[in-house]
Backbone bond lengths (Angstrom), bond angles and torsions (degrees), N, CA, C in turn:
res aa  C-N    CA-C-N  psi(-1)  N-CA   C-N-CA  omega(-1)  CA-C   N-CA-C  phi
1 X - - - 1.460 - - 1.527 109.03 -
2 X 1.514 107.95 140.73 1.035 104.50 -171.12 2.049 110.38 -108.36
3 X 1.375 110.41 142.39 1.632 99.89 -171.64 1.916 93.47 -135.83
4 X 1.230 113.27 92.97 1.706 110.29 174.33 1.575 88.81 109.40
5 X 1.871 81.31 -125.52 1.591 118.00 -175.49 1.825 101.72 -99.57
6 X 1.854 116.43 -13.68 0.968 84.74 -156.38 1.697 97.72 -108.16
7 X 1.151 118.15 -169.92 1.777 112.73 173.22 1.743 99.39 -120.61
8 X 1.517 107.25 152.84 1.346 124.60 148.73 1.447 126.95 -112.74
9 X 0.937 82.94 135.65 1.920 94.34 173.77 1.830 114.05 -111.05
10 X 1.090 116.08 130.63 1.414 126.97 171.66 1.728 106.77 -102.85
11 X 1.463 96.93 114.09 1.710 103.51 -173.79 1.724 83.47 -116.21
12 X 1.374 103.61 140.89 1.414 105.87 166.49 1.680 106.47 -137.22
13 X 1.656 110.37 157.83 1.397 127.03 -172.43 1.672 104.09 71.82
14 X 0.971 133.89 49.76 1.684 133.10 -173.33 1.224 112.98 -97.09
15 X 1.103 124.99 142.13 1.625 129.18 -163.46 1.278 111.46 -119.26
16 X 1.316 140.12 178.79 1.392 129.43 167.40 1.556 121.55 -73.48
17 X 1.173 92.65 -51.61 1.506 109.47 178.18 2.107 103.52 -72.02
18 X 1.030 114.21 4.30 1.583 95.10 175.88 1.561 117.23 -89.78
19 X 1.141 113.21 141.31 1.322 106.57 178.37 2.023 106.65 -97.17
20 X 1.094 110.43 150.13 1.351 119.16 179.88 1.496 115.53 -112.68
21 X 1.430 131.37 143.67 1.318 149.22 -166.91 1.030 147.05 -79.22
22 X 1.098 136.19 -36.49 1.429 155.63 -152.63 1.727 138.98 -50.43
23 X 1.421 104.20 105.77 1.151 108.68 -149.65 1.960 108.02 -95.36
24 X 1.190 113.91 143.91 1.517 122.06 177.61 1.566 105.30 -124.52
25 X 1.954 74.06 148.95 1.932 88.69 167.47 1.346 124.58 -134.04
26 X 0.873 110.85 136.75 1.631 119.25 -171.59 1.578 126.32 -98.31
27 X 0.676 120.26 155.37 1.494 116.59 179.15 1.858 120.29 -157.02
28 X 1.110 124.11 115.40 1.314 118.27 -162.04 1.549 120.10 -82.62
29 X 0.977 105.58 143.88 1.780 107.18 -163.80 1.541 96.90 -120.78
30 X 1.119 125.10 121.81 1.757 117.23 174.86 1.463 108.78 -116.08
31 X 1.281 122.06 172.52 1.584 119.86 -147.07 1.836 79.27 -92.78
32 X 0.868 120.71 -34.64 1.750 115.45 -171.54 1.154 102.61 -72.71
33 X 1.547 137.97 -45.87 1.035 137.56 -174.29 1.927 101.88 102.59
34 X 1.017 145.24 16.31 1.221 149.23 -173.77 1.645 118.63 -165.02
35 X 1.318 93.94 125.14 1.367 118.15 -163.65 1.207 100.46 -76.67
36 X 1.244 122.20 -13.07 1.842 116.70 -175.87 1.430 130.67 -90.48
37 X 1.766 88.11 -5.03 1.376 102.11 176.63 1.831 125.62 -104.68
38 X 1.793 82.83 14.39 1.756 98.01 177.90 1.693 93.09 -82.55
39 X 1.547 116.52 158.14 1.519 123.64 -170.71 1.809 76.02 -98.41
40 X 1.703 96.41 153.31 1.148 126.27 174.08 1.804 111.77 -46.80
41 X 1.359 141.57 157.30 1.159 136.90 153.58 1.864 106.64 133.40
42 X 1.137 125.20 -172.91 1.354 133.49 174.28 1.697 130.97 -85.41
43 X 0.957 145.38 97.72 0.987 150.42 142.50 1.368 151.15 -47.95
44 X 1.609 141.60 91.00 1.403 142.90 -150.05 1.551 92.27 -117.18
45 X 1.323 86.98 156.34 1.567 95.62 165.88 1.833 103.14 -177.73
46 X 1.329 107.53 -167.34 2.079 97.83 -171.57 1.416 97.57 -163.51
47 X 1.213 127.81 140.02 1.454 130.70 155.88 1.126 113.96 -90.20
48 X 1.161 136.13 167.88 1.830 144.97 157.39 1.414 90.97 -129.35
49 X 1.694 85.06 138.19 1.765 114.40 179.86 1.809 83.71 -120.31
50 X 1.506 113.79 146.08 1.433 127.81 153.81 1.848 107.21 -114.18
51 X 1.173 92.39 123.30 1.558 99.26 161.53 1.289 137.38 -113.59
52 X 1.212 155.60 84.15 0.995 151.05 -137.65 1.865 102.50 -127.04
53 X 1.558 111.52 150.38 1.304 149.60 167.51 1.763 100.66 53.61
54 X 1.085 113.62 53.19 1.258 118.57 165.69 1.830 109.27 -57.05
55 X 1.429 102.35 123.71 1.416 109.14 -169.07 1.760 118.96 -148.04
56 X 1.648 99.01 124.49 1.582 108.45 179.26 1.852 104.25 -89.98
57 X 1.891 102.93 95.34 1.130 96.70 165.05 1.593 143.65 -34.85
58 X 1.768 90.08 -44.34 1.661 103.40 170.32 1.823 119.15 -56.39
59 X 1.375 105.46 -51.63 1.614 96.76 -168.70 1.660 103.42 -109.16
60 X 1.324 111.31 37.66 1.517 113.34 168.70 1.888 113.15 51.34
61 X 1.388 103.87 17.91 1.362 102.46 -170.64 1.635 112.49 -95.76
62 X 1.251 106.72 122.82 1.980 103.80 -167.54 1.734 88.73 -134.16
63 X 1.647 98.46 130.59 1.264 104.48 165.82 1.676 105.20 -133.49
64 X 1.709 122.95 159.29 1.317 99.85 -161.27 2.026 76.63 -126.51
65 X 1.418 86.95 148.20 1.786 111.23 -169.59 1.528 99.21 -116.51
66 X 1.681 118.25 108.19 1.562 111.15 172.42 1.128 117.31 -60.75
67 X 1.041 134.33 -54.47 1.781 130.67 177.84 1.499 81.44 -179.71
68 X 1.900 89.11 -171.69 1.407 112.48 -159.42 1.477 92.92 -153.91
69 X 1.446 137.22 168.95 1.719 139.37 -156.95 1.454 98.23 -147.67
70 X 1.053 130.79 141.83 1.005 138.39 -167.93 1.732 98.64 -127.65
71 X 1.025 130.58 141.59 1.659 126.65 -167.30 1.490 85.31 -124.44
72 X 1.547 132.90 142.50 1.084 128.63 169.46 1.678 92.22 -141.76
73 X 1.794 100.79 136.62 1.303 125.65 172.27 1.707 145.93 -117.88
74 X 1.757 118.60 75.54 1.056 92.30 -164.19 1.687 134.42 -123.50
75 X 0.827 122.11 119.39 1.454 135.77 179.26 1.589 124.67 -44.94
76 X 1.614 101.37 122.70 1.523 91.71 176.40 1.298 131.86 -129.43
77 X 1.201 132.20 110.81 1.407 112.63 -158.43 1.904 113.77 -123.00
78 X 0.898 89.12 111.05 1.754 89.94 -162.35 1.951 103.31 -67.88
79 X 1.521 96.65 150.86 1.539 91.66 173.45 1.626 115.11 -98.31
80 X 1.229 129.69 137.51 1.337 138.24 -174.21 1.675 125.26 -144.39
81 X 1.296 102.45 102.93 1.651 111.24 173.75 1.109 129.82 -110.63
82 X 1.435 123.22 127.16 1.663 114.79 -172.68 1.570 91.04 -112.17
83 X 1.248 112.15 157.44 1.592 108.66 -175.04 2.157 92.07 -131.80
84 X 0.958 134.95 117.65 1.607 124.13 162.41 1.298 121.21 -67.53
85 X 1.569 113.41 106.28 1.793 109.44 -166.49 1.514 85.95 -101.51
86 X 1.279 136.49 1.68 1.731 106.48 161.11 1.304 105.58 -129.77
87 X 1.571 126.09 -149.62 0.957 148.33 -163.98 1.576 130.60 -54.52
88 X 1.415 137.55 111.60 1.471 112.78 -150.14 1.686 87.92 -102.31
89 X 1.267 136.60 24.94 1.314 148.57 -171.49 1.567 88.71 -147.59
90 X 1.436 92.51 127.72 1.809 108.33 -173.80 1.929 91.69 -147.61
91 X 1.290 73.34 120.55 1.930 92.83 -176.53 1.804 107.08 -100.19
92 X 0.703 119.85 117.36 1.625 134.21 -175.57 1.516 94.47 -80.69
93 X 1.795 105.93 115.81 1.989 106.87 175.00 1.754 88.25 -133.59
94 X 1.534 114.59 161.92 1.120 103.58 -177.76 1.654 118.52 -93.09
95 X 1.077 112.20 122.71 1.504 116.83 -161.50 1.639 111.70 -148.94
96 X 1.517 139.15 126.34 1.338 105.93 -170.52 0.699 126.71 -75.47
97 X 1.674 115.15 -33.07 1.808 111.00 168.79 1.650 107.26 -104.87
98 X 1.496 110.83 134.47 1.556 117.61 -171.91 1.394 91.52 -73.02
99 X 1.978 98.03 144.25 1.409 122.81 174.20 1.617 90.02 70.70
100 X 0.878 157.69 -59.41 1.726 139.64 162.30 1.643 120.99 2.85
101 X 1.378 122.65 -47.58 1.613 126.61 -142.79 1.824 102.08 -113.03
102 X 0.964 134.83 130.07 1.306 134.87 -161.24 1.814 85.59 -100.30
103 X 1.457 103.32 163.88 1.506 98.59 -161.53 1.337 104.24 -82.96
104 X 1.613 142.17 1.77 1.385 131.34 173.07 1.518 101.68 -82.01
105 X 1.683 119.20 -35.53 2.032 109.83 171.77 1.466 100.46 -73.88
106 X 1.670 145.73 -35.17 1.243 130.69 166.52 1.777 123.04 -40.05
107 X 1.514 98.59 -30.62 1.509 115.42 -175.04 1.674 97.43 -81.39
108 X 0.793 138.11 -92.61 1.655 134.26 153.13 0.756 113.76 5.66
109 X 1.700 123.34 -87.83 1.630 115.67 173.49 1.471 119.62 -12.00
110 X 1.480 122.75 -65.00 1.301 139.19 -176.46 1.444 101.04 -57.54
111 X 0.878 130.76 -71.89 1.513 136.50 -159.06 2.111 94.03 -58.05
112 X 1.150 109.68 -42.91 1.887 104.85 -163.51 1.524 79.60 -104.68
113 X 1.319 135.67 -0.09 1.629 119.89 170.86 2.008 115.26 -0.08
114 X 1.780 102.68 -73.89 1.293 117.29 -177.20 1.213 127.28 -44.76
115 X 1.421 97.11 -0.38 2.005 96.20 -157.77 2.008 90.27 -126.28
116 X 1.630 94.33 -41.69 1.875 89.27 -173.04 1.495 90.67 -93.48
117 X 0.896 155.75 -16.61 1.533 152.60 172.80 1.433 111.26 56.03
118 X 1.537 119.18 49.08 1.140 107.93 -175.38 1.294 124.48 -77.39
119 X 1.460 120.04 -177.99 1.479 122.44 155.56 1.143 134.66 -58.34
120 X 1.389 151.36 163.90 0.752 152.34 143.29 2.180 114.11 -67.71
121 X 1.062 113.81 132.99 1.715 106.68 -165.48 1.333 116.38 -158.81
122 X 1.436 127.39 131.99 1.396 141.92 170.76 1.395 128.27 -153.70
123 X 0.807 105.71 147.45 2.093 107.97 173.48 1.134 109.79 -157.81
124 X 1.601 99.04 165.73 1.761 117.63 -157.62 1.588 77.10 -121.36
125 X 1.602 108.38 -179.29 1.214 127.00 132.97 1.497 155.26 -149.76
126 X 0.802 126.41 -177.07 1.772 108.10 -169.26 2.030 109.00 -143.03
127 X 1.445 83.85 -159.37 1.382 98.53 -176.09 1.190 113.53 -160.58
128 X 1.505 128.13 139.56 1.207 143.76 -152.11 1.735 131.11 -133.25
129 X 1.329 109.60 87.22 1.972 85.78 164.05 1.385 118.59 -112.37
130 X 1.076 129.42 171.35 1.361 134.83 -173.83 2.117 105.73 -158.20
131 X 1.080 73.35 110.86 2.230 77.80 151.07 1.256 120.48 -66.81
132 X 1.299 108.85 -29.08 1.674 94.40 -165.39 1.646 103.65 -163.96
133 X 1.504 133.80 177.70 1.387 130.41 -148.16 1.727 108.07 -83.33
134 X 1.062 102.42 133.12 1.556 111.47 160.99 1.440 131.71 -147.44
135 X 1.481 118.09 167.61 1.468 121.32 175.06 1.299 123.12 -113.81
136 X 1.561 100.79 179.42 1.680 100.46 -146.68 1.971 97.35 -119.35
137 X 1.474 135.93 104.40 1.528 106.33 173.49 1.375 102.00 -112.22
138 X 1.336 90.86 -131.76 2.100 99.93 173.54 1.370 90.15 -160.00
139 X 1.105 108.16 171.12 1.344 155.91 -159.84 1.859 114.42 -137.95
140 X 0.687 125.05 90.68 1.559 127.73 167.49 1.335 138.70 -78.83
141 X 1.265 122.72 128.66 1.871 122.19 156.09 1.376 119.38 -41.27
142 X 1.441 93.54 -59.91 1.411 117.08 -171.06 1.688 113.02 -137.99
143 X 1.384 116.50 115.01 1.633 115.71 -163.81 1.840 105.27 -100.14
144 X 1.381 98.57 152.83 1.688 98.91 -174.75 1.748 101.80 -143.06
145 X 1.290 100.96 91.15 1.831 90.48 179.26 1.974 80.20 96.47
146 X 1.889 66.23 -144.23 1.638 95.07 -177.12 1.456 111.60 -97.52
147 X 1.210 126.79 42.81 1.848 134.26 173.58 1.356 108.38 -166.66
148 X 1.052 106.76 -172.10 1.583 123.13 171.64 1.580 118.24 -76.23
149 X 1.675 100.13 -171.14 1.509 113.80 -151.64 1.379 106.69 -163.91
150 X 1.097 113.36 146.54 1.664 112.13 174.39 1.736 104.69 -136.50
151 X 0.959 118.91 128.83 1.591 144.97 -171.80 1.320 124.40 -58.86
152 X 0.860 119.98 131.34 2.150 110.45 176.04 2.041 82.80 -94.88
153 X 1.420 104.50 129.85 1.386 116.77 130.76 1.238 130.81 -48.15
154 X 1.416 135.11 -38.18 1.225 127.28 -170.95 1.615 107.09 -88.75
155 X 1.146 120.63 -32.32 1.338 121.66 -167.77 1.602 117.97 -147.08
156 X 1.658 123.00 31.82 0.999 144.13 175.60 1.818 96.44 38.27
157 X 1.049 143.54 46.36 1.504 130.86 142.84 1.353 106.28 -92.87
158 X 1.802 82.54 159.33 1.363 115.89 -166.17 1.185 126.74 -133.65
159 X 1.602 112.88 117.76 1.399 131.35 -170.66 1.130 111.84 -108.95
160 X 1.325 97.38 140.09 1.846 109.34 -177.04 1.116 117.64 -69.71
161 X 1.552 145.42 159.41 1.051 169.82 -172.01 1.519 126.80 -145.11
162 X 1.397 112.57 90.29 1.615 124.59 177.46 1.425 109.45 -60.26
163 X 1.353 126.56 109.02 1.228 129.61 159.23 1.169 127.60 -86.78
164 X 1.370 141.82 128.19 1.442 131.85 179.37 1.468 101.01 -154.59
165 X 2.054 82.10 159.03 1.723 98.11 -161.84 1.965 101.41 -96.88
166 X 1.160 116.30 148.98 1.280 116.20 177.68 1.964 103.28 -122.29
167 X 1.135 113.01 112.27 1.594 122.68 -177.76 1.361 109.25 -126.74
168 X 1.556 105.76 78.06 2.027 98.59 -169.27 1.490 98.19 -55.79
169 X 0.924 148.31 -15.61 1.623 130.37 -140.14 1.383 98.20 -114.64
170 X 1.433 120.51 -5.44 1.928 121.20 -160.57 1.648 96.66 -102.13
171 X 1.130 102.25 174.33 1.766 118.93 -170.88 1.065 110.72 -94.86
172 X 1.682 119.09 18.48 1.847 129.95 -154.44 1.597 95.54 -130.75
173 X 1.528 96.54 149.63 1.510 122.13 177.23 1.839 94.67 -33.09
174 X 0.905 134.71 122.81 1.386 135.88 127.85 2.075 113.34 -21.16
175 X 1.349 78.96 157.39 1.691 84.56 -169.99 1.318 122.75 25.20
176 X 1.504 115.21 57.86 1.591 109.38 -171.46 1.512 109.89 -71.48
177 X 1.194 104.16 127.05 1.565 106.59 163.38 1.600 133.98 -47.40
178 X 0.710 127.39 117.55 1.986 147.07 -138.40 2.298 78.54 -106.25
179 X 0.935 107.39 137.14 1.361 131.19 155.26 1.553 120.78 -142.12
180 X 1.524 114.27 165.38 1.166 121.72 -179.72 1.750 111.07 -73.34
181 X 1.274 105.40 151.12 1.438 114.35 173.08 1.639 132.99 -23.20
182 X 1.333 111.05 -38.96 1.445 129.74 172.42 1.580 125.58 -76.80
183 X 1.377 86.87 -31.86 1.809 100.75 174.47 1.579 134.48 -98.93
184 X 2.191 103.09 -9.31 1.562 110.52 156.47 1.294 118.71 -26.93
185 X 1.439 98.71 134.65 1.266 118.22 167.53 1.700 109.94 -114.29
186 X 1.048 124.67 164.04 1.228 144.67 -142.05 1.601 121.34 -63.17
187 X 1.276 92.82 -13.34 1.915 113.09 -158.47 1.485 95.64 -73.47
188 X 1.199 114.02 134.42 1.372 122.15 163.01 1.306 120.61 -137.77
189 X 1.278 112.98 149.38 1.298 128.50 -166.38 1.264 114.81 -77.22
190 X 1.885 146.41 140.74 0.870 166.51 129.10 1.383 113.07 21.53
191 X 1.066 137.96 172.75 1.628 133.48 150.95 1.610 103.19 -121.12
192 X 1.573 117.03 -161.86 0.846 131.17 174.60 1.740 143.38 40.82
193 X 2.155 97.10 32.88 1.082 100.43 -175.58 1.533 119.08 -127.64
194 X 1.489 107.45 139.77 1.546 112.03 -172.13 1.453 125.55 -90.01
195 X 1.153 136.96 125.70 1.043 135.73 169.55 1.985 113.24 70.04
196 X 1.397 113.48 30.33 1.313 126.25 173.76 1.691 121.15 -46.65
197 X 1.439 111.15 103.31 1.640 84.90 176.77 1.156 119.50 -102.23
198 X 1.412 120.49 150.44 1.373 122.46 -175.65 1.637 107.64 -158.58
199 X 1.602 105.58 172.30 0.826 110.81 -166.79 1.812 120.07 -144.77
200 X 1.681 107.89 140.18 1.725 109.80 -173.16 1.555 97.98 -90.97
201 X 1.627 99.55 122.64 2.277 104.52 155.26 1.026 98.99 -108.25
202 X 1.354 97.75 143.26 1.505 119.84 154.90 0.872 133.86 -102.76
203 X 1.272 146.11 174.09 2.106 125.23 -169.68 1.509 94.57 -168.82
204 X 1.166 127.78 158.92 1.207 143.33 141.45 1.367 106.12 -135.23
205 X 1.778 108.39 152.28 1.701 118.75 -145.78 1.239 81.04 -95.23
206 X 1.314 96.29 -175.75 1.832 114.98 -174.11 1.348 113.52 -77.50
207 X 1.531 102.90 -41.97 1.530 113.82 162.55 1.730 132.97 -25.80
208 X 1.736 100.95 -61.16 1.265 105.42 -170.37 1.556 101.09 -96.01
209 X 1.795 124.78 -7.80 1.380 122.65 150.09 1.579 103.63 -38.16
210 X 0.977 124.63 -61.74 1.629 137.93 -154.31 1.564 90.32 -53.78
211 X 1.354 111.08 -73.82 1.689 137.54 -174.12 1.755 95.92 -30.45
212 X 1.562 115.56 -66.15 1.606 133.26 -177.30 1.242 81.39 -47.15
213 X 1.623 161.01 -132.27 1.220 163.48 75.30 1.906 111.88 150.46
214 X 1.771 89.50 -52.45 1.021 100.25 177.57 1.494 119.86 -81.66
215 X 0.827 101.41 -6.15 1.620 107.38 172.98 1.635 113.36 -121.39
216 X 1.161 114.92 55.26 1.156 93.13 -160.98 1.825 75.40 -127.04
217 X 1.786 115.09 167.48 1.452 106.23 -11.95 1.418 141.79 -109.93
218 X 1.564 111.49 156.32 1.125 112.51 -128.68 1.972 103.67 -130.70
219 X 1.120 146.27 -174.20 1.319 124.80 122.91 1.786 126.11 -150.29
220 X 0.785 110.53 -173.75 1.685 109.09 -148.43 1.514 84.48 -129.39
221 X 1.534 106.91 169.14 1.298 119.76 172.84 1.576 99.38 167.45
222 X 1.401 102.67 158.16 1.538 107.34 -176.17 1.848 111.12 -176.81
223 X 1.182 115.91 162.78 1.640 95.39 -161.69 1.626 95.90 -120.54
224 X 1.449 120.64 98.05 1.801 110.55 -178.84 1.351 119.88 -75.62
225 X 1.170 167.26 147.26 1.418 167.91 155.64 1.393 103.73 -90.05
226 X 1.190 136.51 155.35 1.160 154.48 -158.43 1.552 111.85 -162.84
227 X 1.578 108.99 95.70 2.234 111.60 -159.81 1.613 74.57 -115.17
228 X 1.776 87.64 138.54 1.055 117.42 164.90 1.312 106.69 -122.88
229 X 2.040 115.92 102.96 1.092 126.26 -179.14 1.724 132.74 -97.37
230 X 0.908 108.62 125.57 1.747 116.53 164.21 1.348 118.65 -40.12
231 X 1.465 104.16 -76.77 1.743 135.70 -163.70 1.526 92.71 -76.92
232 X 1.746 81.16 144.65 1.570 94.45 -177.76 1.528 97.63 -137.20
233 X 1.481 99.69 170.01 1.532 100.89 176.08 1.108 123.02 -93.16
């Protein structure tokens, strides 16, 4: 029976030596209403129950119970798959938009370089599901600032390389700029999506085209990683 907030129970025939039962159920209610938008990791927490003057009308027997704690523990582990649907070798040609330029204007490009001043440009692509929210950094060969870098063979310099993520379907800047682990910024990704396609560019500016140029010829290379993380700090 219920009286307020609190409950009564009527136990009858109770002995000293009997032990009594009582079982609860819980169920978690979150202010969002969706469990997919909790971040990955462990969760504790405890109730306190007070019970007081538990009593066998029949044999006049009353004993009084301060409360009891309940420890509750729960675990979350989101599911997350990236699949690579293109190329895990991405060749930088100058073109303004990567994958745009068929290889006879890539050939051109090069030859009138000085005059169209293009970029340097490439992208892979992939595929994505996730249960629940995560972020995006890199991982580097060779780091420059806050991103990557790709190498001269002939004379170990090092030119930067803009990486960025493309997710038409998310609520986030387009082409977000990709940094290394130390230099994330705050943005995190969505949960709860299947089969997302998207796609990594890479670029180098016209600038350090110029820089590549003078030494040329020459060639570059460098190995970027791209972590798609759960766990947060």
């Amino acid at each position: 029976m219920k009286n307020g907030n609190n409950c009564k129970f009527e136990i009858n025939d109770l002995n000293q030596s009997d032990q009594i039962a009582i079982g609860f159920a819980y169920q978690i209610f979150l202010n969002n209403n969706n469990l997919l938008k909790i971040h990955s990791g462990r969760y504790e927490g405890e109730v306190s129950y007070s019970i007081d003057n538990i009593v066998n009308t029949h044999s006049n027997f009353s004993k009084n119970i301060d409360h009891f704690t309940i420890k509750f523990v729960l675990n979350v582990k989101h599911h997350l798959k990236v699949h690579l649907t293109g190329h895990s070798k991405v060749q930088l040609e100058p073109c303004a938009q990567a994958g745009n330029c068929r290889a006879a204007t890539i050939n051109q490009n090069w030859q009138n370089w000085h005059q169209n001043r293009y970029p340097l440009t490439g992208k892979t692509r992939f595929s994505l599901s996730s249960s629940g929210p995560f972020k995006v950094y890199l991982e580097c060969e060779y780091e420059s600032q806050s991103g990557c870098a790709i190498e001269s063979k002939k004379n170990q310099t090092l030119v930067p390389v803009q990486t960025r993520l493309g997710l038409p379907d998310f609520a986030v800047p387009e082409n977000k700029l990709l940094q290394t682990k130390n230099h994330v910024d705050d943005i995190i990704f969505p949960p709860d999506v299947n089969n997302q396609q998207g796609d990594i560019n890479f670029s180098v500016t016209s600038d350090n085209v110029e820089t590549m140029l003078k030494n040329a010829p020459d060639n570059y290379s460098g190995r970027v990683t791209v972590v798609f993380d759960t766990e947060f700090n």
